[in-house]
TORKOL-4160 file (C-alpha; in steps of 0.2 Angstrom, whole numbers, padded with zeros to 4 digits, m for minus):
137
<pt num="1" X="0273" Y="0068" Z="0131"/>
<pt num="2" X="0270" Y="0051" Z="0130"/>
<pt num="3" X="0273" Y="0040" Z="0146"/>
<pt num="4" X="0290" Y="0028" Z="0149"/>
<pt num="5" X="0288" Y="0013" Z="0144"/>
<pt num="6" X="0298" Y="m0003" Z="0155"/>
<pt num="7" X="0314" Y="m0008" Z="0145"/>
<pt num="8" X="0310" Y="m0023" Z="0130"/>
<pt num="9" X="0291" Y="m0017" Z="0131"/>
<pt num="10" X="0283" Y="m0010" Z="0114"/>
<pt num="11" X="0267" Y="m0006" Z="0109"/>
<pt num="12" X="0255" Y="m0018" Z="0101"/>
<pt num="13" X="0243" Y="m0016" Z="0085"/>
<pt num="14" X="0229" Y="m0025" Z="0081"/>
<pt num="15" X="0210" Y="m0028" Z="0085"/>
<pt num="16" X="0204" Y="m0038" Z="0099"/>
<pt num="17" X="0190" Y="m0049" Z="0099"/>
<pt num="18" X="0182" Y="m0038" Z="0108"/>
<pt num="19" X="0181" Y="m0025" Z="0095"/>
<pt num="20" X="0180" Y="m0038" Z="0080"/>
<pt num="21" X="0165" Y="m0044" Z="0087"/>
<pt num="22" X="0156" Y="m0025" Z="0092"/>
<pt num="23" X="0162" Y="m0021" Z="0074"/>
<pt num="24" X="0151" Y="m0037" Z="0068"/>
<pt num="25" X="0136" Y="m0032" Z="0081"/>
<pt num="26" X="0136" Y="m0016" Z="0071"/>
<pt num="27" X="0135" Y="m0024" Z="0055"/>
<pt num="28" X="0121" Y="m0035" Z="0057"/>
<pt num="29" X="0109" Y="m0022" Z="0066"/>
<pt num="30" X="0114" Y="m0011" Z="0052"/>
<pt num="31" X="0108" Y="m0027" Z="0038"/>
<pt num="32" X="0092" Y="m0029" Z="0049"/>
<pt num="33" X="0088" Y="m0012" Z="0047"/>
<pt num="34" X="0092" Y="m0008" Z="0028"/>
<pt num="35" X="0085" Y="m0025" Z="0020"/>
<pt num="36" X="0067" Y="m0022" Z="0025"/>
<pt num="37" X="0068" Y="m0002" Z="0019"/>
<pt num="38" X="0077" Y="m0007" Z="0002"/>
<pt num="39" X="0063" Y="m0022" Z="0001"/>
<pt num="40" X="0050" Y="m0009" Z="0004"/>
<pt num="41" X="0057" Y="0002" Z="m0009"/>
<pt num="42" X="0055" Y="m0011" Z="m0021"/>
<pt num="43" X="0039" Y="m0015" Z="m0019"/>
<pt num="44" X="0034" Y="0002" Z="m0019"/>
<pt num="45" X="0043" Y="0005" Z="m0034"/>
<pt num="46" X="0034" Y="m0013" Z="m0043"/>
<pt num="47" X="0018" Y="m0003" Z="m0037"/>
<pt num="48" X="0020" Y="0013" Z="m0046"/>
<pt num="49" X="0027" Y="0002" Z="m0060"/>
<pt num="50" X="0011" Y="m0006" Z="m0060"/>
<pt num="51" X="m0001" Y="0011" Z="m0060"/>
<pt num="52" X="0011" Y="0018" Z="m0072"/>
<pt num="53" X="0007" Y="0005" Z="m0086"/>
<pt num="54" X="m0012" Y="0005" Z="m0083"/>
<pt num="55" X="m0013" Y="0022" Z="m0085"/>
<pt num="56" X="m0003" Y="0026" Z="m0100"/>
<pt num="57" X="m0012" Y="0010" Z="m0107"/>
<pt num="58" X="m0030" Y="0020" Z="m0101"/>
<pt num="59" X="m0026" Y="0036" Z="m0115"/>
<pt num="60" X="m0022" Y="0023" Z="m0128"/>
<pt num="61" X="m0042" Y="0016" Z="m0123"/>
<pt num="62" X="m0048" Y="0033" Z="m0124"/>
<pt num="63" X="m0041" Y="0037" Z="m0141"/>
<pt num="64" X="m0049" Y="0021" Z="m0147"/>
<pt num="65" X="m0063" Y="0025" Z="m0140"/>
<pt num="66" X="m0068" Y="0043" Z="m0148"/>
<pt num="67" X="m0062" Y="0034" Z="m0165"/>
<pt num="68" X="m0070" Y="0018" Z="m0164"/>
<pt num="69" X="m0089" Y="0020" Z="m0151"/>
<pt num="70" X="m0079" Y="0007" Z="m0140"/>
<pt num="71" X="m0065" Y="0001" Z="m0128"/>
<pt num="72" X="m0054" Y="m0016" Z="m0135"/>
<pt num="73" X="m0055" Y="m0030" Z="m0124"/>
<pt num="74" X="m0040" Y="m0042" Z="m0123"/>
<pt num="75" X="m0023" Y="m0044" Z="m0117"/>
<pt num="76" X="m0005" Y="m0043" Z="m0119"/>
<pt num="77" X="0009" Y="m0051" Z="m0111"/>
<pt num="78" X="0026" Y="m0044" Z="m0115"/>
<pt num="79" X="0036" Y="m0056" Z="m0128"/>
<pt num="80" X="0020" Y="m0065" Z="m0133"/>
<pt num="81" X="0001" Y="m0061" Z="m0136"/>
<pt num="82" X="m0006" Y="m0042" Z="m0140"/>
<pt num="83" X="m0022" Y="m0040" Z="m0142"/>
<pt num="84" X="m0020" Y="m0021" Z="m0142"/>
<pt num="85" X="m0010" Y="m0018" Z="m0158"/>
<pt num="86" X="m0027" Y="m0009" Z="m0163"/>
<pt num="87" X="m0022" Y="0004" Z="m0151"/>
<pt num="88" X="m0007" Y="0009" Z="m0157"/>
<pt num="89" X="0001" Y="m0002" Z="m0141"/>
<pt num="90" X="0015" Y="m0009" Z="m0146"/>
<pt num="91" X="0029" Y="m0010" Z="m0134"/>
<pt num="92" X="0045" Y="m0017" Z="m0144"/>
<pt num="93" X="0056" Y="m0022" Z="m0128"/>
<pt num="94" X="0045" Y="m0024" Z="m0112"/>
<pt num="95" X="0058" Y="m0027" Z="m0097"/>
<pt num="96" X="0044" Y="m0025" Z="m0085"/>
<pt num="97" X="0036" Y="m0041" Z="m0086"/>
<pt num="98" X="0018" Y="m0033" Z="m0084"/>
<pt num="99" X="0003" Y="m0041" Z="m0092"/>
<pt num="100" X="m0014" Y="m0032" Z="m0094"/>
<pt num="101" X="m0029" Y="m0040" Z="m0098"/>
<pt num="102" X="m0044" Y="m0028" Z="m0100"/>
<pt num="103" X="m0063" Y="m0034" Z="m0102"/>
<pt num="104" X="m0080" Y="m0026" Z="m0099"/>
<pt num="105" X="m0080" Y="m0016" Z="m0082"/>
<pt num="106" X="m0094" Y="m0015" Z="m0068"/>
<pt num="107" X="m0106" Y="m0006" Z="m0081"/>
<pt num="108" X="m0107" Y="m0022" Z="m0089"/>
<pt num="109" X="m0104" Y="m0017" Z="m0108"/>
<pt num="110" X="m0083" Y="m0015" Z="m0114"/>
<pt num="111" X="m0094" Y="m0001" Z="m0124"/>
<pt num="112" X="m0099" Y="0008" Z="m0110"/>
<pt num="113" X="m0083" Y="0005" Z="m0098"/>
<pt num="114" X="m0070" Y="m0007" Z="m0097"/>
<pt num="115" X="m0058" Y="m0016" Z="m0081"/>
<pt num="116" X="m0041" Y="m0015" Z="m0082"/>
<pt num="117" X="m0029" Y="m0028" Z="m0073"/>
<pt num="118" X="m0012" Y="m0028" Z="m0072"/>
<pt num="119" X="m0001" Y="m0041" Z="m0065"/>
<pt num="120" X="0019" Y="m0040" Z="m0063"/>
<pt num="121" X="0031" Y="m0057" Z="m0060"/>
<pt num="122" X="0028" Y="m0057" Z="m0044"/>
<pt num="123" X="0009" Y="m0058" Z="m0043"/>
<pt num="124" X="0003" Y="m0038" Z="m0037"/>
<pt num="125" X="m0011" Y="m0036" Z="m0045"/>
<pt num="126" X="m0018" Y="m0019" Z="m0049"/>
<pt num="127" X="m0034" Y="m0017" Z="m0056"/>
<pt num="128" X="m0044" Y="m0002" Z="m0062"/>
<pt num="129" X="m0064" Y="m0004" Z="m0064"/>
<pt num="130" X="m0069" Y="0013" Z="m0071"/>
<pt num="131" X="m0062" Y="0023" Z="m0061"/>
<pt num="132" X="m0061" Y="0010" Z="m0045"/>
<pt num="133" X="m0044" Y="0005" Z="m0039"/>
<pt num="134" X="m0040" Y="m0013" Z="m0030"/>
<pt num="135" X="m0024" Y="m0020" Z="m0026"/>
<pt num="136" X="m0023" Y="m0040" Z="m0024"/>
<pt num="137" X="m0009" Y="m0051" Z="m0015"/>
């Protein structure tokens, strides 16, 4: 049973400031916490991005190199230069932005081993020296 109220009184609806302003409080701690997670997701996303490319790009090398006695040096850049069309790499619509440039690795002949790097828009590097694995910025 709901309790009498005095005659000409009637309920009010709305928010107060009160409440608007712990509603915003809960908005902005709840920003603060999800835009560095989603940034972090990103970035981990870019990374694997990065690895992904390298190695699918290594079993092209390897081919080349059972047919051919060596590795290819050279590099691509997506809408402009590939050095790699030897390989078989051709990539017709590269979204990803990733470059690669590969010359001779830390054995010191591109017949003998070969270095890897690869380099998305917003300067990670990833770079594989046979076998080795370095990330940069």
């Amino acid at each position: 049973m709901s309790p009498r109220l005095p005659a000409g009184y009637r309920y009010q609806s709305g928010v107060t400031l009160v409440e608007l302003m712990i509603a915003v409080a809960v908005m902005f701690i709840l920003t603060a916490v999800a835009v560095p997670l989603y940034q972090g997701y990103l970035s981990n996303t870019r990374d694997a991005a990065l690895r992904q490319k390298v190695e699918a790009f290594r079993m092209f090398q390897n081919d080349y190199r059972i047919d051919n006695g060596t590795y290819l040096a050279g590099e691509y850049v997506p809408g402009g230069s590939n050095d790699f069309a030897a390989l078989g790499y051709r990539v017709e619509d590269d979204a990803s932005g990733i470059t690669l440039e590969v010359e001779a690795g830390s054995c010191g002949t591109i017949a003998d081993c070969y270095k890897v790097t690869a380099e998305n828009a917003e300067g990670r590097r990833y770079i594989w020296d046979n076998g080795a694995e370095t990330w940069e910025n």
